[in-house]
N, C-alpha and C positions, 0 to 999 in steps of 0.2 A: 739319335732319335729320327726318325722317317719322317721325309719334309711333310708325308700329309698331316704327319699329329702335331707339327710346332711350326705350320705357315703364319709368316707373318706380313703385315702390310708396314711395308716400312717406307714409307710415304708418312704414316699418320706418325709413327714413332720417331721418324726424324726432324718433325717438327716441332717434338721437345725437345730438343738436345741441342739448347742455346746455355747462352750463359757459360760457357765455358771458361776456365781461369787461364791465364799467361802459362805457356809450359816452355819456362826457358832451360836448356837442354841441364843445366848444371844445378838446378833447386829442386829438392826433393820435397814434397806433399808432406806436410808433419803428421809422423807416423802414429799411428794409434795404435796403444799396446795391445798384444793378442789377449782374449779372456781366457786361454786355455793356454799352456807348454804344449812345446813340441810333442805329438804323437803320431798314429799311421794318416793323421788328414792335417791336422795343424803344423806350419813348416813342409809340406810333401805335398808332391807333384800327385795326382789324380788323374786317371781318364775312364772318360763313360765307356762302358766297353758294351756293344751292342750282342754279340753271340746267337744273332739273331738268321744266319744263313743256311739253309738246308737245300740239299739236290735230292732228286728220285736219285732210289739204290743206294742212298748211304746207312740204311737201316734206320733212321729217325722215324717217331712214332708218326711224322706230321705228313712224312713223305711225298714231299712236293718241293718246288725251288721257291721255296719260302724265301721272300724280299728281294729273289732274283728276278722273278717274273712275276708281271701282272696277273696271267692266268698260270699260276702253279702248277700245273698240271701237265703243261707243256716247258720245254729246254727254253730258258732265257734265246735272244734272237734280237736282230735289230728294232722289229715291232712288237716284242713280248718281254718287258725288259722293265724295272725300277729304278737301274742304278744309271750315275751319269759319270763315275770313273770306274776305272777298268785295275781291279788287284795286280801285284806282281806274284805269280804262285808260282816264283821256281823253286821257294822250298817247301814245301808241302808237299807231301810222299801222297796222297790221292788226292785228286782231282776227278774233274766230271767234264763229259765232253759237254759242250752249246752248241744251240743253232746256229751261232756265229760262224761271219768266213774267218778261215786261220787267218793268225797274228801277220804281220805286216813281217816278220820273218821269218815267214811259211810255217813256225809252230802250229797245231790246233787249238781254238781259242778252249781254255778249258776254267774250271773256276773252283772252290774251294767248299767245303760244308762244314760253318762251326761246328757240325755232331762231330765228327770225325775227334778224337782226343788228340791227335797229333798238331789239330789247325789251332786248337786252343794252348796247346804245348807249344807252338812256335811261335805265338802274339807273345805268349808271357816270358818265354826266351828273349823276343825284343826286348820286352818292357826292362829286365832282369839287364840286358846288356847296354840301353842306355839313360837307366838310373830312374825310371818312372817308377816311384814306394808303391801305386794302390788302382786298385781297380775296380770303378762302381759296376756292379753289374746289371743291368736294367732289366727291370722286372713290371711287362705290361701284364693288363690281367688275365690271370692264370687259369680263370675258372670256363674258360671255353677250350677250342680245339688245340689251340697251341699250348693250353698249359702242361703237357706230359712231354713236351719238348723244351722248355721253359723250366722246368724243375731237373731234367738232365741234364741242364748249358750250368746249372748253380750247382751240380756236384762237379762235372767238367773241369770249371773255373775253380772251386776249388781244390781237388788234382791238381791245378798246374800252380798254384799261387802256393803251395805247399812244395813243389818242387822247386821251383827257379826262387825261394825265397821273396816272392810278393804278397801284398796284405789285398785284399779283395772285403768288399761290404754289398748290400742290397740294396739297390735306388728303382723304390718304388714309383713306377710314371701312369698317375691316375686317368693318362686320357683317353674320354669314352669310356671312362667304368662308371659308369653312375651308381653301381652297388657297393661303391668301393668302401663305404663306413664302416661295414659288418663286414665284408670279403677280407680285406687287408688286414684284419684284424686276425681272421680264423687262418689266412695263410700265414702270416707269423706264427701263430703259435702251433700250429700242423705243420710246418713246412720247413718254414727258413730259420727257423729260431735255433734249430740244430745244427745248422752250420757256424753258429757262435762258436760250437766247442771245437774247433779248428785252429791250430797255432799260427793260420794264415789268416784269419778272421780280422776285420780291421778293429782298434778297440783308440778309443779318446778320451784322456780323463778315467780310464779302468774303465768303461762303459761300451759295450760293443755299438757299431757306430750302424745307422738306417738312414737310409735318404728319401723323402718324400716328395718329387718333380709334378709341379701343379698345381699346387693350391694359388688361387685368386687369379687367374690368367681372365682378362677379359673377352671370351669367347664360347663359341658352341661346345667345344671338345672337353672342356670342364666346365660343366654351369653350377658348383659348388654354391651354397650359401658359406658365409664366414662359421657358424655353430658345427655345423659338423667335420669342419676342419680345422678345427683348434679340437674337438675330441679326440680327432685321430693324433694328432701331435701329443698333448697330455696323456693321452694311452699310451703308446711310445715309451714318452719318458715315463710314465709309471712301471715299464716293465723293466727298468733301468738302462733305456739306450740313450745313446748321444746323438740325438734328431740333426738330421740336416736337411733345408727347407729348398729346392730347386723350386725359384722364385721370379716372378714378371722382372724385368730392365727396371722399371718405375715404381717397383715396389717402394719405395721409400714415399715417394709423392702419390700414393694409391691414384692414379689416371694413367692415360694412354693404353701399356696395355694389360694393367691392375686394375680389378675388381675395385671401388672403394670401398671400404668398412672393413677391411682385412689387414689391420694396425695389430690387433692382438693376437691374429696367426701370427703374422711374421714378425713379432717380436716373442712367441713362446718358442722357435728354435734355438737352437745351440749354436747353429751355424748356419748364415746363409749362402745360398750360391748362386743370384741373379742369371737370368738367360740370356745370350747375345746372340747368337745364330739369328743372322739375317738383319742386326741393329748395325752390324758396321763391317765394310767391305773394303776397307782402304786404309792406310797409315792418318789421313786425315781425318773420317771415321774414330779412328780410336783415340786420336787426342783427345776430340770434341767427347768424346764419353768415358774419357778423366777427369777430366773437370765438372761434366754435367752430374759425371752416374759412380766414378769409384772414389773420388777421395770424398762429398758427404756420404757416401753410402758406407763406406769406411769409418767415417765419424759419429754416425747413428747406429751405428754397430757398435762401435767402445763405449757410447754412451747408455748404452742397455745392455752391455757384457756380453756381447754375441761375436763370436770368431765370422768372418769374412773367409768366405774362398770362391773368387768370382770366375769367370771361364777368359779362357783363352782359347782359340780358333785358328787352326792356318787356314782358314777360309777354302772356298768353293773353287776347284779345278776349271768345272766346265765355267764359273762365273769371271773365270781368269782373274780372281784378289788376291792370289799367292805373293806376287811380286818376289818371287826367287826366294821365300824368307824374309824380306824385311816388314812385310804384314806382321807375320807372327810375333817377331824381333819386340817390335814394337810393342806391342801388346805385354810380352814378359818386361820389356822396359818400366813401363808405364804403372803396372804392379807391380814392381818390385820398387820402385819411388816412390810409390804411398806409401808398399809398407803392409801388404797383406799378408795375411794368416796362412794362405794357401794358393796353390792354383787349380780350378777344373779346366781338362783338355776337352774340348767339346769337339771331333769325339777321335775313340781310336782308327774301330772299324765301320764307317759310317761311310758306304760307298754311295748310299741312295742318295744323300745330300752331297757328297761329293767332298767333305769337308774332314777328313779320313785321313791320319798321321800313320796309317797300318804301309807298308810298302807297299809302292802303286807303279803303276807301268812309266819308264823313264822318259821312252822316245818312242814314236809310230811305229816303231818295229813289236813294241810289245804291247801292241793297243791292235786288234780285230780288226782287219780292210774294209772300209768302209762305214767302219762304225756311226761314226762321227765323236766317238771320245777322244778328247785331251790327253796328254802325257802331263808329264811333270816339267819338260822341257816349253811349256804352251808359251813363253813369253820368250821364246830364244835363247834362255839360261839353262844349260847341261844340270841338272840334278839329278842323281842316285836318288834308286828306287826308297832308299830308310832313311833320306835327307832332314824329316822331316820327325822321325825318331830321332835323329841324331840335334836336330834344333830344340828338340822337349826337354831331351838330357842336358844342354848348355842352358837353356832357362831355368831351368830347376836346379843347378850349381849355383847360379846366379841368385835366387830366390831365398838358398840355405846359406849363401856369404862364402861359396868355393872359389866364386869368381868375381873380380869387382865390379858394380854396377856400370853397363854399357850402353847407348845408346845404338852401337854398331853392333852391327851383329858379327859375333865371333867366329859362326858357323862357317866352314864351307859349303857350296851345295853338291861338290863331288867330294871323296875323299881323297882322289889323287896319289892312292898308298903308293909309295914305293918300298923296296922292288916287289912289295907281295901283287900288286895290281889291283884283283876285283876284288869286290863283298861277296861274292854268291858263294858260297859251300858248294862244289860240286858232288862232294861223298855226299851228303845228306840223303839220307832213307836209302841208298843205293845197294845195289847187291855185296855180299862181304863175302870173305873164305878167311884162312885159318890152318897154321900147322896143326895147331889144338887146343882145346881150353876144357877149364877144369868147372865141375861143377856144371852150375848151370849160366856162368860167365863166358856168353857165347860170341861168337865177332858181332854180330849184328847190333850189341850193345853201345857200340861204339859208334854207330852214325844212325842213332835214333834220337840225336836230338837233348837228349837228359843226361847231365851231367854224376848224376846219381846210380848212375846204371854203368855197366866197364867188360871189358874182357882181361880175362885174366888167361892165359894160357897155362898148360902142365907145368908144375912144378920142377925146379932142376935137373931141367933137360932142354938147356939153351944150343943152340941157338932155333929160336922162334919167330915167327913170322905173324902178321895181319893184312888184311890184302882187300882194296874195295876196287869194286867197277864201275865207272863211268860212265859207260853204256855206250860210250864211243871214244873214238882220240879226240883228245881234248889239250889243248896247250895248259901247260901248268908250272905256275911260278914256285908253292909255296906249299908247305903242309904244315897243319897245326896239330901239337898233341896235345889230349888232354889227361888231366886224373882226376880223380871226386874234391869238390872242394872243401871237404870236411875236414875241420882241424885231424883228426885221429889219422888222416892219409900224413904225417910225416916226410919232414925232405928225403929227395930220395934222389940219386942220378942213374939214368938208363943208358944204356949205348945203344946207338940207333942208327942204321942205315936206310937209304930209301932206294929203294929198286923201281923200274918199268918196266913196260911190255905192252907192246899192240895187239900182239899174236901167242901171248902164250913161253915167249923166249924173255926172260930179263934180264935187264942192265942193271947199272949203276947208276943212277942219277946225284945222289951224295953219299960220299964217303962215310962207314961208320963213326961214331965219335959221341964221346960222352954227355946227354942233356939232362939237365938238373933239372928237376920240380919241387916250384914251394912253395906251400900254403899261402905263405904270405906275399903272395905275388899272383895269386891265381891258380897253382898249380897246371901250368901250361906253359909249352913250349912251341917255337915256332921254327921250322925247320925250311931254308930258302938254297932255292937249287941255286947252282952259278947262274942258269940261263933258261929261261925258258925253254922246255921240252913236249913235245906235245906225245901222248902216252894218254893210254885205256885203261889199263891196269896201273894204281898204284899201291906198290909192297910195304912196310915197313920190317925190319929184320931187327928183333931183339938178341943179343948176344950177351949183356947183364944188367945186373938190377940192385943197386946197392940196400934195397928197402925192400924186397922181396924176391926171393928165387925162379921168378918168371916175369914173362912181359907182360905189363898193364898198360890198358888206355880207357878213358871214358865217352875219347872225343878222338876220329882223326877227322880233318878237316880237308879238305885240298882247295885249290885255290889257281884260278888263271891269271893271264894280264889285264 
């Protein structure tokens, strides 16, 4: 959410947040049972997913650098700018140039547009790759300029949560809609209510799941009375959803920054999900709001049958709270010792607040000169650009009982793979060729991102070839292959060589030799040269196919040190 719509004075707020209980490292908070079994929110990882980025020229109805700049109209720039960290957009296949001076490694500073279907295909490839189940999608109000851009990001979304197998719902955020009583109602039932019949559709209790961010907040930006926000929840569940209430920190003690007299909104949810952005910036911060805010809040939640799923944060880059990971650490610690029903990521893609688990620039090389944005490295600790996808996916193990409850965090902040080296896909969206292929199973299929999609070459008339460009020499450790992950793809082994070439002439880089694919393993294989070779062109050469009479891929991947 955009810090202008959820500022908070947290001065006044952290002046309740006494009373806090002993949290000695090894006593777990007595758990309170969920009111609900496990479904795509109860037991699962969540995150807000904003979809909220457009640039001029990407064809969006809104056509402007929607949340990128102050004045839309004009290319984000040091003085025309919103956000206060800086994305990592090496694999997004379009981007948009900015005012910015280039990247601190002479790249041009360019930037990303949720329109784009690829940008929202590559969030939920993350999510898909490290185990995040569900994706609220945030839905400001629809009925002015940006709602034809707003109703695209929810077919978008769900495209891609259909493809990478994630569960995606609608979280309604009422601020500044003051018509929102009768609005929210006529957009549900015109709008979003068709995206229920979606097998990606989030559902709790057989009930398709609505989120409603707002109600009782004590401020301008929602000056609700308590009566017409308990109609809007009661209509909800009248239309048989499973409401989930995005709710003030004090909701439970209606003061600070809760409305009082709104006890019977937020007890007609199903689930609540208290707001913390901007209540706690430190490891010590979130102690104090275990003991103040999640285990009663947890206990007046079992005591009125309401599932709990409170947020968790890896905090504000440019506010330097990251602490390498053990900010966040903490926070999944701390819930998962109570005992809760869920967790919300506050948020994915949320550059404006800075508080954004989407992959983000590592080191000054990949941050604009002169910016004055942060990297991920701002406290002297090396972290990869997806460190902090990679910390959601070990909380959320931890959360479903994969892993045992840690106080330490398990995570590293680089991955340090060896011998494959980096995380970047360098084939991704890259140019492709091709001895042949059948149908309309064409190479390009193969590094667009979707596992779902494949080349298939002409039928028995081996030996066959697939071929991407790097767009320059590039050292390279490692290439992955993929196939559809669909049960019906069957184990299969291919013989596979890898070829190079700078200029058009190829080598050898590894030898042919037989690689199995199995279902049950992913369907992928991972092909590592002896040594690092730096090469333009990388080939793969199919020679046979125990599972079909041609060469298949869904994915090739390549890979530096």
């Amino acid at each position: 959410m955009g810090v202008t719509r959820r500022a908070v004075v947290r001065a006044a707020l952290a002046a309740g947040a006494t009373g806090t209980a002993g949290l000695g490292g090894s006593a777990l908070a007595a758990s309170a049972s969920a009111a609900s079994s496990a479904g795509d929110v109860v037991g699962k990882i969540t995150v807000g997913y904003q979809g909220w980025f457009a640039c001029i020229g990407d064809g969006s109805p809104i056509n402007s650098w929607w949340h990128w700049s102050r004045n839309g109209g004009q290319a984000p720039s040091p003085s025309n700018t919103t956000i206060v960290a800086w994305p990592d957009v090496r694999e997004y296949t379009r981007t948009y140039p900015t005012g910015y001076a280039a990247l601190g490694n002479g790249q041009p500073a360019t930037l990303f547009s949720s329109y784009d279907q690829q940008t929202v295909d590559t969030h939920f490839l993350w999510m898909q790759q490290n185990g995040i189940d569900t994706a609220a999608l945030q839905r400001f109000n629809p009925t002015g300029a940006e709602g034809p851009n707003r109703d695209a990001m929810a077919v978008k979304v769900r495209s891609a949560a259909e493809t990478y197998g994630r569960k995606f719902y609608v979280m309604y955020d009422v601020s500044d809609w003051l018509t929102m009583q009768s609005d929210i109602k006529a957009d549900w039932t015109g709008r979003m209510k068709a995206h229920t019949a979606s097998p990606a559709y989030a559902r709790q209790n057989g009930r398709p799941v609505v989120c409603v961010w707002g109600f009782g907040f004590a401020d301008d930006q929602r000056p609700f009375a308590p009566g017409p926000c308990l109609d809007v929840v009661t209509w909800f569940k009248a239309q048989g959803c499973y409401v989930i209430g995005g709710v003030p920190t004090w909701w439970r003690t209606g003061d600070r920054d809760s409305r009082p007299g709104f006890s019977d909104v937020y007890h007609a949810f199903d689930m609540l999900s208290p707001w913390m952005v901007g209540r706690i910036g430190n490891v010590a911060d979130a102690d104090t709001f275990y003991g103040a805010a999640t285990v009663p809040d947890l206990a007046e939640c079992a005591a009125h049958g309401i599932d709990y799923q409170p947020c968790v944060l890896p905090g504000s880059v440019t506010g330097r709270q990251r602490a390498h990971g053990d900010f966040m650490w903490r926070q999944f610690y701390n819930m998962c010792r109570a005992g809760v029903q869920g967790v919300y990521i506050s948020m994915f893609d949320e550059f404006n607040e800075g508080n954004q688990i989407a992959k983000t620039a590592e080191t000054q090389a990949w941050v604009p000169a002169g910016s004055g944005f942060l990297a991920l490295d701002e406290d002297g600790t090396a972290c990869s650009s997806d460190y902090y996808l990679r910390l959601t996916g070990d909380g959320g193990r931890m959360l479903k009982g994969q892993i045992p409850l840690t106080a330490t965090r398990p995570t590293p902040p680089t991955t340090g793979t060896s011998p494959g080296g980096g995380t970047t896909d360098l084939a991704r969206g890259k140019p492709t060729a091709e001895s042949s292929h059948t149908q309309d199973y064409g190479s390009g299929n193969a590094v667009d991102g979707d596992r779902n999609t494949y080349w298939e070459s002409a039928n028995n008339a081996f030996p066959q070839w697939l071929q991407v460009d790097l767009g320059s020499a590039r050292p390279v450790t490692r290439v992955v292959v993929d196939l559809p992950p669909a049960a019906a793809w069957a184990t299969r082994t291919q013989t596979i060589g890898v070829q190079g070439s700078t200029d058009g002439t190829f080598g050898t880089l590894l030898a042919a030799s037989p690689v199995t694919f199995d279902p049950a393993t992913g369907n992928t294989a991972t092909l590592t040269l002896p040594a690092a070779v730096t090469t333009r062109y990388v080939r793969l050469v199919f020679t046979a196919n125990t599972g079909w009479p041609a060469g298949q891929a869904s994915g090739l991947h390549v890979y530096g040190p």
